[in-house]
SEZADO-537275 format. One line per field, with one value per residue (C-alpha): residue number from 1; x negated, y negated, z negated; residue in three letters. Coordinates in Angstrom, 2 decimals, m for minus. Layout:
<sites>
resi <- c(NUM | ...);
X <- c(X | ...);
Y <- c(Y | ...);
Z <- c(Z | ...);
resn <- c(ala | ...);
</sites>
This chain:
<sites>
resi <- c(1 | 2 | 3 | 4 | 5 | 6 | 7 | 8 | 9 | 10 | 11 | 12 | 13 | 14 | 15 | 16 | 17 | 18 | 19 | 20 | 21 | 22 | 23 | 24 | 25 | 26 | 27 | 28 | 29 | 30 | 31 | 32 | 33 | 34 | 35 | 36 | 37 | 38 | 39 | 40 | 41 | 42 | 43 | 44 | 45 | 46 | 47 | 48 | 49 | 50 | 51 | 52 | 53 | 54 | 55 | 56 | 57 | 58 | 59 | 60 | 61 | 62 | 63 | 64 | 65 | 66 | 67 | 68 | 69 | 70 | 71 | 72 | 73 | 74 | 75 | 76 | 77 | 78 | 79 | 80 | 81 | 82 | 83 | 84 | 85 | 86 | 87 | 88 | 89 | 90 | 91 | 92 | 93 | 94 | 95 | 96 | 97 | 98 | 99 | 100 | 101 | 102 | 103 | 104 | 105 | 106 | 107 | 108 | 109 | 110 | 111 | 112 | 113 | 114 | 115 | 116 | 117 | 118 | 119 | 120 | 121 | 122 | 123 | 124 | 125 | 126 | 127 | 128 | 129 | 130 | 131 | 132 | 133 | 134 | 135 | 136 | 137 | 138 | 139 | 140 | 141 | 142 | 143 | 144 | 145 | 146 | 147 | 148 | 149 | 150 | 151 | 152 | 153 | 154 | 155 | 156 | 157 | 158 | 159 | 160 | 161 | 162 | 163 | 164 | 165 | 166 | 167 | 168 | 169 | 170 | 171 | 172 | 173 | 174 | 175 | 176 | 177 | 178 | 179 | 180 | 181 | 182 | 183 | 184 | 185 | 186 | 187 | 188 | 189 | 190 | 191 | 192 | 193 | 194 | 195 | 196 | 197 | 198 | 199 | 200 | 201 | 202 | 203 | 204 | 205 | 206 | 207 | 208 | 209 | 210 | 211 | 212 | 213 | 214 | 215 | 216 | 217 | 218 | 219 | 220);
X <- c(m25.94 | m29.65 | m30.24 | m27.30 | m29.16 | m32.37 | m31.50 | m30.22 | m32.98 | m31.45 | m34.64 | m33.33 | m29.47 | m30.35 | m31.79 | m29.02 | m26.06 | m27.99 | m26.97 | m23.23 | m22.54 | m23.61 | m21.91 | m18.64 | m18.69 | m19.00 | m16.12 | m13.78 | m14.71 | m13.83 | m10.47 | m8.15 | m9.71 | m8.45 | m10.16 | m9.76 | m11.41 | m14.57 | m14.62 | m14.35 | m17.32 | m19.63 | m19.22 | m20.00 | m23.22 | m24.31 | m23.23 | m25.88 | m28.59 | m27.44 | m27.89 | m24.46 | m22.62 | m19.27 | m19.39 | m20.23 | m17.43 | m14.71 | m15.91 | m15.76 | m12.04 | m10.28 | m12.48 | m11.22 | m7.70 | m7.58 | m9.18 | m7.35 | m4.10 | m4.54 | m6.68 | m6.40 | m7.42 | m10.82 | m11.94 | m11.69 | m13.70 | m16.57 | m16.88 | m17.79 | m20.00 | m21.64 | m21.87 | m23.38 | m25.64 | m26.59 | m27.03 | m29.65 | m31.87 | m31.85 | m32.52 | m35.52 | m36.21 | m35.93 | m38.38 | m41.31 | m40.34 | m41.08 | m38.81 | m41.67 | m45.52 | m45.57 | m45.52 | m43.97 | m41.25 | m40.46 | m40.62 | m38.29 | m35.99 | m35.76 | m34.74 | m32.07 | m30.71 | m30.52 | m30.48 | m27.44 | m26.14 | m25.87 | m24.48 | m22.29 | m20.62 | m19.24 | m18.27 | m16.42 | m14.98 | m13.59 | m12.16 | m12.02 | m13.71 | m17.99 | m17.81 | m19.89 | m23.06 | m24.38 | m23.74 | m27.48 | m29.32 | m28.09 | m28.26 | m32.04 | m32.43 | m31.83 | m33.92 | m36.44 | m36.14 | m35.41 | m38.75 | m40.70 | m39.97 | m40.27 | m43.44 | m46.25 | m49.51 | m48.77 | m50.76 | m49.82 | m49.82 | m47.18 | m45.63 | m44.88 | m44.20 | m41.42 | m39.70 | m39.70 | m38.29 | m35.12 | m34.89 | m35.23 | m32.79 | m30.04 | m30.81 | m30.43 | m26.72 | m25.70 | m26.48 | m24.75 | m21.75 | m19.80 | m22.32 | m21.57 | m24.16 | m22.03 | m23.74 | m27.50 | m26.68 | m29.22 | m32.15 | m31.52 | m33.00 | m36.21 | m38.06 | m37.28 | m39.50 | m42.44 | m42.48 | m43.91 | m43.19 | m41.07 | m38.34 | m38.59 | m35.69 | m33.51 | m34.87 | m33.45 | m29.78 | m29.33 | m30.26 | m27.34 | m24.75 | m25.43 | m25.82 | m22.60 | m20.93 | m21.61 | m19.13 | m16.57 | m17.06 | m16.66 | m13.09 | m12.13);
Y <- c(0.26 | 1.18 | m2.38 | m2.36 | 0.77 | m0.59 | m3.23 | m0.88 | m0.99 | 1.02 | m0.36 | m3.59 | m3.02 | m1.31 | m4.26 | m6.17 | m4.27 | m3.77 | m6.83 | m7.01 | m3.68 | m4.81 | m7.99 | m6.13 | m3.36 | m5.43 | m7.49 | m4.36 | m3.49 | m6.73 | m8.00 | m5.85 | m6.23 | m5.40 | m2.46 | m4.23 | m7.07 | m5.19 | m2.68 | m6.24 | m7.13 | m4.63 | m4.33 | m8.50 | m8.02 | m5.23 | m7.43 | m9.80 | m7.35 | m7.83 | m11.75 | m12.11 | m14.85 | m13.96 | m10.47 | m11.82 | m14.25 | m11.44 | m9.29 | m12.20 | m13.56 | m10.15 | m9.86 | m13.79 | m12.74 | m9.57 | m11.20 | m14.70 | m13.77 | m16.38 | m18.11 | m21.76 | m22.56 | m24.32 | m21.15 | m20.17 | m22.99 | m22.53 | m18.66 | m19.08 | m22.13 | m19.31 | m16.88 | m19.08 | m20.03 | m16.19 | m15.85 | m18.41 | m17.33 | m13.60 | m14.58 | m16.86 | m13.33 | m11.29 | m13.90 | m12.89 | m14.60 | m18.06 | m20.13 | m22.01 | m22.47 | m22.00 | m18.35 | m19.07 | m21.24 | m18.11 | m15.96 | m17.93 | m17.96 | m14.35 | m14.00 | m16.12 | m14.86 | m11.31 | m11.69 | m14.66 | m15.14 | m11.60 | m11.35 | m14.08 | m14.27 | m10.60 | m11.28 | m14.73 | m13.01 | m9.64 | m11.91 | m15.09 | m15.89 | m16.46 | m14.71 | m15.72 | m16.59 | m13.19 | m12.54 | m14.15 | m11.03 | m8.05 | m11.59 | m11.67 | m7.81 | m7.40 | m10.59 | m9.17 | m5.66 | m6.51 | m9.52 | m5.34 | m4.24 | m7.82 | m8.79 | m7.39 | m6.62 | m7.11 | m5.58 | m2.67 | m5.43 | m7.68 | m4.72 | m2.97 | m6.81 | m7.16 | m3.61 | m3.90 | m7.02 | m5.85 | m3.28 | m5.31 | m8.39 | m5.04 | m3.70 | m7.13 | m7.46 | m4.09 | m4.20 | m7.97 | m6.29 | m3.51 | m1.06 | 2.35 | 4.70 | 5.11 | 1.16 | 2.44 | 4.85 | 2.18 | 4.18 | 7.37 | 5.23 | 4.37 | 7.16 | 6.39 | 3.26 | 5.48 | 6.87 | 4.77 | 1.84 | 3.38 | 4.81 | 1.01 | m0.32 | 3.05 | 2.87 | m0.89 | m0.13 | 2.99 | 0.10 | m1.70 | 1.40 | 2.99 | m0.13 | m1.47 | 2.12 | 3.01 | 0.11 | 1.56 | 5.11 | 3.18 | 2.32 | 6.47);
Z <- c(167.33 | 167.12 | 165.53 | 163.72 | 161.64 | 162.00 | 159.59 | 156.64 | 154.17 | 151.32 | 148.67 | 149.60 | 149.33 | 146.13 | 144.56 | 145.79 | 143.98 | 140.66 | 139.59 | 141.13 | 139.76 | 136.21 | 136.60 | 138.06 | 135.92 | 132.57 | 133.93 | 134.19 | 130.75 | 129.45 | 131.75 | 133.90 | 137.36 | 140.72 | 142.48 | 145.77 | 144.86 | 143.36 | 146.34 | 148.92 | 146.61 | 147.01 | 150.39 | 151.21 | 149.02 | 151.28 | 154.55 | 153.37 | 154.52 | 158.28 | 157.71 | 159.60 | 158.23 | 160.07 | 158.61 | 155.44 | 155.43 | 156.81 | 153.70 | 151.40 | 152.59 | 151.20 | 148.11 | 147.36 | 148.24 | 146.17 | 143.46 | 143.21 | 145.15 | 147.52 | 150.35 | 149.42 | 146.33 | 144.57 | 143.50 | 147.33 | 148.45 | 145.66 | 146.26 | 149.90 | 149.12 | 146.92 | 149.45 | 152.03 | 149.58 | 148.63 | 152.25 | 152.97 | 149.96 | 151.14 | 154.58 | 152.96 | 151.52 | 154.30 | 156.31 | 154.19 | 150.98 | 152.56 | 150.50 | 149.16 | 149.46 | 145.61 | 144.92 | 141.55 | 142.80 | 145.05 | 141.95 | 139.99 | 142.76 | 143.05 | 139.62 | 139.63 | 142.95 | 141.97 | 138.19 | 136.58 | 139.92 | 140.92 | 137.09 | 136.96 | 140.06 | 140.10 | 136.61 | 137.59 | 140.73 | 139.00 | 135.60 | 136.63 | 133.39 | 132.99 | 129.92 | 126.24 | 126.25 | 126.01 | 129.09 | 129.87 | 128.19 | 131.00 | 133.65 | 132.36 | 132.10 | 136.32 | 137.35 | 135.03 | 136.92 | 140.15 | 139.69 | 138.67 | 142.31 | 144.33 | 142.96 | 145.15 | 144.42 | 140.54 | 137.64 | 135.72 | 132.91 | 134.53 | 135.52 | 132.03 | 130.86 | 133.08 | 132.39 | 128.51 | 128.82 | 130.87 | 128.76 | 125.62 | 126.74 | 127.54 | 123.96 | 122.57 | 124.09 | 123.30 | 119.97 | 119.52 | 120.77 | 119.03 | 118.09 | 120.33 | 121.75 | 124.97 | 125.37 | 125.56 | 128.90 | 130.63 | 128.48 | 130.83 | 133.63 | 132.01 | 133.41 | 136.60 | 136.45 | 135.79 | 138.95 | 141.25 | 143.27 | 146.23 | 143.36 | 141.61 | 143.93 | 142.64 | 138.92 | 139.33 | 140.79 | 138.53 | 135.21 | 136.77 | 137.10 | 133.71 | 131.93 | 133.12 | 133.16 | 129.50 | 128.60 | 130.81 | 129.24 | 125.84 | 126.66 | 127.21);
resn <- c(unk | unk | unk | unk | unk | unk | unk | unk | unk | unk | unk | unk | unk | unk | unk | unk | unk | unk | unk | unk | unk | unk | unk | unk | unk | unk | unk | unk | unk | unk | unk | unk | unk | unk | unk | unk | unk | unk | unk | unk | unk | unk | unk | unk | unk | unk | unk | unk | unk | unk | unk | unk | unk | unk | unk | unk | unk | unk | unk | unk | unk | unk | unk | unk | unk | unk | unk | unk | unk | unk | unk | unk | unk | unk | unk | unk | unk | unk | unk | unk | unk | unk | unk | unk | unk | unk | unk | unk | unk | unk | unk | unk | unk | unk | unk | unk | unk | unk | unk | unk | unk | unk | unk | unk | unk | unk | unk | unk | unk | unk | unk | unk | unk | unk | unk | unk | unk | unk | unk | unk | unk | unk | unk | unk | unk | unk | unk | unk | unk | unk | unk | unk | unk | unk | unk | unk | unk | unk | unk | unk | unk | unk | unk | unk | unk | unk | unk | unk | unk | unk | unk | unk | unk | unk | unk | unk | unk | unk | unk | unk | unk | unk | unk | unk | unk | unk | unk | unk | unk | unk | unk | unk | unk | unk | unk | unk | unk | unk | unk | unk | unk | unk | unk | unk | unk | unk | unk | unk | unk | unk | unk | unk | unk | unk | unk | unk | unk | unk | unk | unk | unk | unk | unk | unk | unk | unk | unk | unk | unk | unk | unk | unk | unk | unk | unk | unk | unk | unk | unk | unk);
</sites>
């Protein structure tokens, strides 16, 4: 049980759901979505910090079922090739970022992990649909985050770089959508990423929750 805890790392699990909550969250705004599905979701993303690919796969099986209403279909078989895919790159993470001996190559892997595949495959899972194309600004916006808080020993430069452009590739989508001020709740996060690097991680996942939340709201 002790190493069971040991491995919750809530900066880590943080980063982890800041992109499948955006990615979930815009889907339900967009497509009627089943709860079960999203909440099956959530909860196989989190898995992945335990490296377990049984637990992973148990979590994954319902979230599939939920979401496509059965076990045995290609959409089945290209989820979990997704998930075991998800799995080795954040265990190539968890290993000391040793995916590659190029520390750009690692970079670049990063994003996309946790920025248009954390993005798109909520998205896919919850609507069963990969949406426009401009879906790729808030997919850009949490690499470019999450890339703010994985990036060590990064200058203030690079750092500030990488926050303006989240937050400019979210302001870009929510103003090519319908124009509603319920779609800039992602600004109330902004001064989180001022306050050092241990609240980065939380800056990061609340981006992700009010980003994809203030479309929700915009349907009340």
């Amino acid at each position: 049980m002790k190493t069971f805890l040991s491995k919750i790392r809530p900066d880590r699990i943080s980063l982890s759901l800041a992109g499948t909550l955006l990615g979930t969250l815009l889907a339900a705004a967009d497509f009627h979505i089943s709860p079960w599905a999203a909440l099956f979701l959530v909860l196989a993303v989190i898995s992945l910090q335990w490296e377990s690919m049984i637990l992973t796969i148990a979590l994954s099986l319902p979230m599939i079922y939920f979401s496509f209403g059965t076990l045995l279909s290609i959409e089945s078989f290209v989820i979990v090739f997704l998930v075991y895919f998800l799995l080795k790159m954040i265990r190539g993470f968890a290993a000391g970022f040793a995916l590659s001996r190029n520390r750009w190559k690692e970079y670049a892997a990063a994003f996309f992990a946790y920025g248009p595949l954390a993005v798109y495959i909520p998205y896919y899972i919850c609507s069963h649909s990969f949406g426009t194309w401009l879906l790729l600004f808030p997919s850009f916006a949490a690499g470019a985050l999450v890339l703010s808080s994985y990036i060590e020993d990064k200058s203030k430069l690079v750092d500030r770089v990488l926050v303006l452009a989240g937050f400019a590739a979210m302001t870009v989508y929510s103003c090519l959508r319908m124009f509603d001020i319920w779609h800039f709740m992602y600004l109330l996060s902004l001064p989180m990423f001022f306050l050092g690097s241990r609240v980065r991680p939380y800056a990061v996942l609340a981006f992700g929750v009010l980003a994809g939340a203030g479309y929700l709201v915009f349907l009340f």
